[in-house]
N, C-alpha and C positions, 0 to 999 in steps of 0.2 A: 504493500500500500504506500510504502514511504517513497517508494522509486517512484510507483505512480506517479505520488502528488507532485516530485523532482519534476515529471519529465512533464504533468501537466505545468508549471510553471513555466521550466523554458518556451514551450510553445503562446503561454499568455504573453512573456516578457517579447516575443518577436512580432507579438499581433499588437502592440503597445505604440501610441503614435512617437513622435520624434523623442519627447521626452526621458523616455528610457533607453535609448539608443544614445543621447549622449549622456546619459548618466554611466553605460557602461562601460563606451567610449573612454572616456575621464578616465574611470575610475580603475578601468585594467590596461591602460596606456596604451590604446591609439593599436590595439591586436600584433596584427603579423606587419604590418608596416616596422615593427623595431626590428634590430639585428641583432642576430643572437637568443631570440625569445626561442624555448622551443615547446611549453604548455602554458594553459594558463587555466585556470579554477576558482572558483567562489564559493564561502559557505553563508547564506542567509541567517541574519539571526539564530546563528547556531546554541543559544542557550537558552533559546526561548522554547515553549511546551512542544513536543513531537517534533523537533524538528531537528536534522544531521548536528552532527558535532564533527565529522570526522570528510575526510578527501582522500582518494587515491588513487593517481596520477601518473599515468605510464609515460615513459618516455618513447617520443618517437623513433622509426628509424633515422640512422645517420650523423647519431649521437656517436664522440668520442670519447668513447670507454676510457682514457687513458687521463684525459682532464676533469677538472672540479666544476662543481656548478655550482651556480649563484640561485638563493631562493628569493627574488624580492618578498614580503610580509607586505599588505597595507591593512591597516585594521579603523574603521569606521565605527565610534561609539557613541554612548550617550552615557552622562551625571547628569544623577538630581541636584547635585550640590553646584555652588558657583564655582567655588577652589575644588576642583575634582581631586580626588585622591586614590591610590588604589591602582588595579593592577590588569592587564588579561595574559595569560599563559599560554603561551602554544607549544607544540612538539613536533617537529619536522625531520622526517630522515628517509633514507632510499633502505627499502625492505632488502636485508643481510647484508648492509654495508656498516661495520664499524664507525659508530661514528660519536664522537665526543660530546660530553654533554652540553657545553658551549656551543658548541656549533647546532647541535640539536633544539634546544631551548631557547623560545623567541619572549622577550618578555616585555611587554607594551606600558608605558605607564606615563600618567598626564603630563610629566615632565619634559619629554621627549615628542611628544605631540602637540599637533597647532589645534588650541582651545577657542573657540569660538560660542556667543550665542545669536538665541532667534527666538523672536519675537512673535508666538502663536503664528507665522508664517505655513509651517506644515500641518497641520491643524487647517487651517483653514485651504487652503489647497484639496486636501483632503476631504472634506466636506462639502466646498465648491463641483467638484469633478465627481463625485462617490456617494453624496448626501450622509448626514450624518451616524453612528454608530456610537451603542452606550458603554460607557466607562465597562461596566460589566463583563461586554463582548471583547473591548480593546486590551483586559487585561487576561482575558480566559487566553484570547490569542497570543499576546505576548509575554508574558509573567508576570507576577508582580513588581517584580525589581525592573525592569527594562520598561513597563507602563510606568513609574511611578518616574523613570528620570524622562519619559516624554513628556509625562504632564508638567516636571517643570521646566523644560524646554520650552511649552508653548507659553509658559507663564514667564521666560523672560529670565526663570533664577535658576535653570539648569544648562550644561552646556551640551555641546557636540566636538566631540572629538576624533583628531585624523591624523596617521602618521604614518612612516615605513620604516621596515626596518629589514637589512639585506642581511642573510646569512654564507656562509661556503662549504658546501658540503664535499665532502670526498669523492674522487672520481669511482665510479661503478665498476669499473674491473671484468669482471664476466660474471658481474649478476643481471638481471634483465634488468633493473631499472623501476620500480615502481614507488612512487614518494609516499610517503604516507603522511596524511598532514590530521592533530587534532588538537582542538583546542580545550586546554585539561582543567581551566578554570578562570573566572573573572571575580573583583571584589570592587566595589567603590564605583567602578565605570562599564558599564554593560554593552558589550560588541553589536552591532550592528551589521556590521559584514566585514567580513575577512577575505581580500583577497587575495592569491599567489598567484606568482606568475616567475618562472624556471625557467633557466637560459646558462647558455656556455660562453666566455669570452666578456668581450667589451659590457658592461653593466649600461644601458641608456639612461640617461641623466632623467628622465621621469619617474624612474625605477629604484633612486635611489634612497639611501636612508637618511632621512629630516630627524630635527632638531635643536635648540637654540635659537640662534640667531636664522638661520634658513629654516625657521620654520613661519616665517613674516615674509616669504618671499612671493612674489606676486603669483607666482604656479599653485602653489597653497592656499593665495587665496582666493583663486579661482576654484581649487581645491573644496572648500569649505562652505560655497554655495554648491556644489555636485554633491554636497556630503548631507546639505539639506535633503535638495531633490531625489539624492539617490532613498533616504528614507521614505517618502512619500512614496517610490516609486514600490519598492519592497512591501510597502503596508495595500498598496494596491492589489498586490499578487497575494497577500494574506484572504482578503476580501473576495476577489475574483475567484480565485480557486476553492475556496469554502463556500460559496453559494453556489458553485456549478456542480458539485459535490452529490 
């Protein structure tokens, strides 16, 4: 059933007018146009009720067994709070490759992320486009904890937060190749999506890991309105696919 509902989503998110097409645009860099990419994957609100936690990611033919690969991480979240605090956990590695726990362990936290807020914006988008839906519903669908930092997202005292973070994995050897990606825990700031996206060689400058002072750079904040829409866009597919159910 859970593949099901996978696979009805991608076919909503394709029947979806422009909107979603540059949210995903954005948000997984611009596809096969980069060099070097060789997958890419998403996980939807992976902590929300029934829904994946987990990715796994074959690599294609023509891949060089002999070199390392780069895993870009972007993770898209939401706090109730203003000063977000707290953490999300991921675990990334290629099935029977040795691989250190550093380089395995992705760990996201408000520090290292560009913090943003908005102002009932997605809320009402939502509403305009979808007609409205009761707290009730909005929180069966997505948890409590990930409802509660929308609502104060829309009230202006919670934030949204976006960042990347690039890992380097060991080169594959003669094993086939299959990444296994999951996300083992979040605290203080609840994911919103998780994207990866796998490559050999030159790292694309969209792709890489923010932070600090680059994390105010104008790509981010361009960033950070796709990180509105991209939620709006995912709470669509919550909707759509559960009434057609």
């Amino acid at each position: 059933m859970l593949a099901d509902r996978f696979l009805d989503s991608t076919r909503l998110m394709r029947q979806t007018p422009a909107l979603l097409s540059l949210v995903l645009t954005g948000l997984i860099a611009c596809g096969d146009a980069l060099a070097g990419v060789l997958a890419r994957q998403q996980l939807i609100t992976p902590l929300a009720p029934e829904m994946p936690t987990h990715l796994s990611i074959p690599m294609p033919p023509g891949i060089d067994p002999s070199q390392p690969i780069w895993v870009s991480y972007r993770a898209l979240a939401m706090s109730a709070d203003a000063s977000p605090s707290g953490e999300i956990v991921l675990d990334g590695s290629f099935e029977g490759v040795a691989t250190a726990l550093g380089a395995s362990t992705v760990h996201f936290s408000p520090d290292a992320m560009t913090v943003s807020s908005s102002a009932g914006t997605i809320k009402q988008q939502l509403e305009a486009s979808y007609g409205q839906r009761s707290a009730q519903e909005m929180q069966a669908i997505l948890g409590a904890e990930l409802f509660a930092a929308y609502e104060a997202v829309n009230a202006g005292s919670g934030r949204i937060l976006d960042g990347i973070i690039v890992k380097t994995l060991p080169a594959l050897g003669t094993t086939e190749g299959t990444l296994l990606i999951s996300v083992e825990r979040a605290s203080g700031i609840r994911p919103v999506g998780v994207f990866v996206t796998v490559g050999q060689g030159e790292i694309p400058a969209e792709l890489k890991s923010t932070g600090g002072s680059s994390a105010e750079s104008s790509a981010f904040g361009f960033g950070r309105i796709l990180g509105v829409l991209a939620f709006f866009g995912l709470l669509y597919w919550f909707f759509v696919a559960r009434n057609k159910r």
